[in-house]
C-alpha positions as CSV (number, residue, x, y, z in Angstrom):
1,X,-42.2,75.7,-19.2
2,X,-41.9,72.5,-21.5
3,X,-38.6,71.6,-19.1
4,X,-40.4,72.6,-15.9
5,X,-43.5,70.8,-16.1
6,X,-41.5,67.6,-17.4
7,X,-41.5,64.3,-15.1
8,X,-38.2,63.7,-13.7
9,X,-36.8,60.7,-15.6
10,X,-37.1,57.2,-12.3
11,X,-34.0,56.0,-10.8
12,X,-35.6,52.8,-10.1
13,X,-34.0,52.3,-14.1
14,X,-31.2,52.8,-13.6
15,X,-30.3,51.6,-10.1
16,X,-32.6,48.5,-10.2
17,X,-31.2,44.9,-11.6
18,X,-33.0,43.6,-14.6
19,X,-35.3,41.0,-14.0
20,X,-32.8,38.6,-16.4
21,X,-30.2,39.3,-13.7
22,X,-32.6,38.9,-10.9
23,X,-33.6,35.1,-11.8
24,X,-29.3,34.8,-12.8
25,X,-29.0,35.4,-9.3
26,X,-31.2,33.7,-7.6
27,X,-30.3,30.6,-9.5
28,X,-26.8,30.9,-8.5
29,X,-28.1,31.4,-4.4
30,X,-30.0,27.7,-4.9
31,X,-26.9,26.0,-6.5
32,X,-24.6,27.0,-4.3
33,X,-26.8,26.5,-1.3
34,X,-27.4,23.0,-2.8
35,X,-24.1,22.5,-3.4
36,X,-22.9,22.8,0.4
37,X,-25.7,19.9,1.3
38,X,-23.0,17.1,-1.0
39,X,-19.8,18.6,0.3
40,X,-21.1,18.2,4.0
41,X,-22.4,14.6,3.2
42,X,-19.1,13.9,1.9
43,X,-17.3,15.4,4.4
44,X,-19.1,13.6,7.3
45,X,-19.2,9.9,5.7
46,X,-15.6,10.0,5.0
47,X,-15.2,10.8,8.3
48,X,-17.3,8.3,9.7
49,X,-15.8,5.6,7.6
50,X,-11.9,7.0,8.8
51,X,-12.3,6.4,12.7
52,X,-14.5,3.0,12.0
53,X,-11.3,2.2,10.1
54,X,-9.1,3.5,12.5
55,X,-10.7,1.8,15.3
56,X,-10.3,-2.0,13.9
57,X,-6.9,-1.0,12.7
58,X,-6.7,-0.4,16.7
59,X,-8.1,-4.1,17.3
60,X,-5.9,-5.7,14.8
61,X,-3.0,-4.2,17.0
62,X,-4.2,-5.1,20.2
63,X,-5.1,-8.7,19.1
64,X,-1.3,-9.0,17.2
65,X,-0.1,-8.1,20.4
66,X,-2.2,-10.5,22.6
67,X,-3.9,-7.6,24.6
68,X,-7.1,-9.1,23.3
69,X,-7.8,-12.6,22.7
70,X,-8.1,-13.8,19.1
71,X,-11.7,-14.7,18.0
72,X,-13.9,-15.0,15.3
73,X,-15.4,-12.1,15.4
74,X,-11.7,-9.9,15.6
75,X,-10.5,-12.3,12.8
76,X,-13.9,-11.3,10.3
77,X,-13.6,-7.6,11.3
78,X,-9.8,-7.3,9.9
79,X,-10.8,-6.8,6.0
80,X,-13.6,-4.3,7.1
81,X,-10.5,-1.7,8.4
82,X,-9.4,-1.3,4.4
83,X,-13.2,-1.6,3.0
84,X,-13.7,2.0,4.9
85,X,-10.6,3.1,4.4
86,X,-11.2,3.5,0.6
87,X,-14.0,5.8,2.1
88,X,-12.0,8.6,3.8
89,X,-9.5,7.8,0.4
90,X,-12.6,8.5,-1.9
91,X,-13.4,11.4,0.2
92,X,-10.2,13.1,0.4
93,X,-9.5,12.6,-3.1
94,X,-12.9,14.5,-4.1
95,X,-12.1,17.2,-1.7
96,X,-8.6,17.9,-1.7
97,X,-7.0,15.2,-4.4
98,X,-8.6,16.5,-7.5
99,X,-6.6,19.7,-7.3
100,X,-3.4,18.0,-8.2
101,X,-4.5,17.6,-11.6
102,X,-3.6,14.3,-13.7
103,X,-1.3,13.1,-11.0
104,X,-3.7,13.5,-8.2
105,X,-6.2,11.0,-10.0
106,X,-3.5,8.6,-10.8
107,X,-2.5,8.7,-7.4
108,X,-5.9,7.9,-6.0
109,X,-6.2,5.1,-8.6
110,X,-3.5,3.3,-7.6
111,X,-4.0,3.5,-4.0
112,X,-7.6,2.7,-4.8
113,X,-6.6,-0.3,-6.4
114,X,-3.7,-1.2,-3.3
115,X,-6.5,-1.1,-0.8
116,X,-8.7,-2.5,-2.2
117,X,-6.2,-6.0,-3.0
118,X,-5.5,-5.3,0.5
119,X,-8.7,-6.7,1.6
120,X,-7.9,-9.8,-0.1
121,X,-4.9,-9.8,1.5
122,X,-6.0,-9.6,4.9
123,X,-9.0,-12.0,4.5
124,X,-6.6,-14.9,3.6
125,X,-4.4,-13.8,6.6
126,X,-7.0,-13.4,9.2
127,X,-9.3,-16.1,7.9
128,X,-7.3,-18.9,6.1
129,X,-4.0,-18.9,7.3
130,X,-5.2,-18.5,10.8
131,X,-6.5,-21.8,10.2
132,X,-4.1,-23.7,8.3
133,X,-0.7,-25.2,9.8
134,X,2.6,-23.5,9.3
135,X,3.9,-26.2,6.8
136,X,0.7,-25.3,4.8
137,X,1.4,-21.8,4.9
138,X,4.5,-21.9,3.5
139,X,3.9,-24.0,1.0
140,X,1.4,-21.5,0.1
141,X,3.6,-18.5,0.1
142,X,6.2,-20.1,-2.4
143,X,3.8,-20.0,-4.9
144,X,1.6,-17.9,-7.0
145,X,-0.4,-16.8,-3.8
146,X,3.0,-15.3,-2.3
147,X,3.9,-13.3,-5.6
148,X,0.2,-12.2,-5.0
149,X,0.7,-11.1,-1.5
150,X,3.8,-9.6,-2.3
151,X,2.4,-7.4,-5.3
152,X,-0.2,-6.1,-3.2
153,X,2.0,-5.1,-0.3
154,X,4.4,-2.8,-3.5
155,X,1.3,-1.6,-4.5
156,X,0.1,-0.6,-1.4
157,X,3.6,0.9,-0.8
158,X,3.5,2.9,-3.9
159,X,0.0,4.1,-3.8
160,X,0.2,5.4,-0.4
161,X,3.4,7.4,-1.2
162,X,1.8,8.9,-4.5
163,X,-1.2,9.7,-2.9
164,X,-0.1,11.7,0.0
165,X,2.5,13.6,-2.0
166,X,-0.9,14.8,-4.6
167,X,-2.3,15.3,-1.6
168,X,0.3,17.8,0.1
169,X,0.8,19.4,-3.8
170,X,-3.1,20.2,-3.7
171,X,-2.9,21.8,-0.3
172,X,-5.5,21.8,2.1
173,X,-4.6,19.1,4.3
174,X,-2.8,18.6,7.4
175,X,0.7,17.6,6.5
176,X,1.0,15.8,10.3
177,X,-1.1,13.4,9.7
178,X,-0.4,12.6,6.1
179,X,3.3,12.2,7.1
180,X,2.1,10.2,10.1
181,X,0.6,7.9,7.2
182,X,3.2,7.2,5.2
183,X,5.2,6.2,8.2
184,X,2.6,3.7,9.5
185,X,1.7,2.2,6.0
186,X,5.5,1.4,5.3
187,X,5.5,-1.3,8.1
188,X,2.7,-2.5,7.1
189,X,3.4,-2.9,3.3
190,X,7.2,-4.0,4.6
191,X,5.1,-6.8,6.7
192,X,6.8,-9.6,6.1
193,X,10.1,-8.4,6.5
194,X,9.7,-6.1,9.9
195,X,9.0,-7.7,13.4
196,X,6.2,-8.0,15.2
197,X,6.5,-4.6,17.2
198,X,7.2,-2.6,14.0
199,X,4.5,-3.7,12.3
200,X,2.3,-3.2,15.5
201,X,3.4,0.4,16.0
202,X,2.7,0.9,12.1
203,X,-0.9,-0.2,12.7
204,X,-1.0,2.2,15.7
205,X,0.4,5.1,14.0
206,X,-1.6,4.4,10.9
207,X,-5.0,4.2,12.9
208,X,-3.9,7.7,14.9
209,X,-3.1,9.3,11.4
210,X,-6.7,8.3,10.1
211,X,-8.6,9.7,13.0
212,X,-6.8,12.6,12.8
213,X,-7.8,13.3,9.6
214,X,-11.3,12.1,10.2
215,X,-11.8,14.2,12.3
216,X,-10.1,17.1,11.0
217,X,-12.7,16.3,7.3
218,X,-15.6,16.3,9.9
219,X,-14.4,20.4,11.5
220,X,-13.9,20.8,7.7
221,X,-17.7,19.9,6.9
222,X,-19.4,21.7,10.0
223,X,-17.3,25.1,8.8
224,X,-18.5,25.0,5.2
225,X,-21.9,25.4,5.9
């Protein structure tokens, strides 16, 4: 009688979370739900900031090879193409770059570092050499300003191979276009020693390598939603 009249013992106890792993789980839901709203940001600015690049890297070209005329406003818009650069860099690196461990961040550092003396480099091109004689120039260049100019071209050398090579070790990213980069940037760090049409196709090759990834990091953001 004792066994038959006994209430049968709830499921609900057994097959029913806890409420401690309830709130565990729900607090896992809101970080990770919060966490795509950064990685999409990210995604989408470095983006943005690859094609502007690529698109002045594009004028630079087109004014070097006298399909646009030369003005003020093309000669102040030269530096700008590294200044977002480092964007789609920063970008990339915090997406992809970090996976390659010590050498990854060393990699981004120095090409960090390369692009950004790079915008020194291309503001004393484009906006005082343009307006100084040749004599003047070269007197320029065979001092401590042409050791300068030089450094920053290595170093832009250098950091552009190290970082796509931690960039195809961390995996992720299209090798085409990172190989596309390497080949533009070598003209372009090899400047002073290439002619005119290498380092024109370098700056078209670089700028086509950039917007492919740009636009490959903003497919990338719209899918990790």
């Amino acid at each position: 009688m004792l066994a038959r009249t006994a209430p049968p013992r709830s499921q609900s106890v057994i097959s029913h979370q806890s409420p401690a792993e309830e709130l565990q789980q729900e607090n896992f839901a809101i970080v990770q739900s919060s966490a795509t709203v950064p990685s999409l940001t990210l995604y989408r600015l470095a983006a943005i900031a690859g094609m502007g690049s690529a698109l002045i890297l594009l004028v630079n070209a087109a004014k070097r090879s006298s399909l646009i005329a030369t003005t003020d406003l093309t000669q102040l818009l030269a530096p700008v193409a590294e200044i977002l650069a480092l964007g789609l860099v920063v970008g990339l690196f915090l997406a992809f770059g970090r996976r390659a461990g010590l050498f990854g961040t060393i990699a981004f550092v120095i090409n960090f570092v390369a692009l950004a003396s790079l915008v020194g480099v291309e503001a004393v091109i484009n906006l005082v050499f343009s307006k100084l004689p040749l004599t003047t120039i070269v007197e320029l260049r065979a001092g401590p300003l042409g050791l300068a100019l030089v450094a920053s071209s290595v170093l832009f050398l250098v950091g552009t191979l190290a970082f796509v090579i931690s960039l195809a070790v961390a995996r992720g990213v299209p090798r085409i276009p990172l190989a596309l980069y390497l080949i533009g940037a070598v003209p372009i760090a090899l400047r002073a020693f290439v002619p005119e049409l290498a380092l024109d196709l370098g700056l078209a090759m670089l700028a086509a390598s950039i917007v492919w990834l740009a636009a490959w990091l903003w497919m990338r953001g719209a899918t990790s939603r």
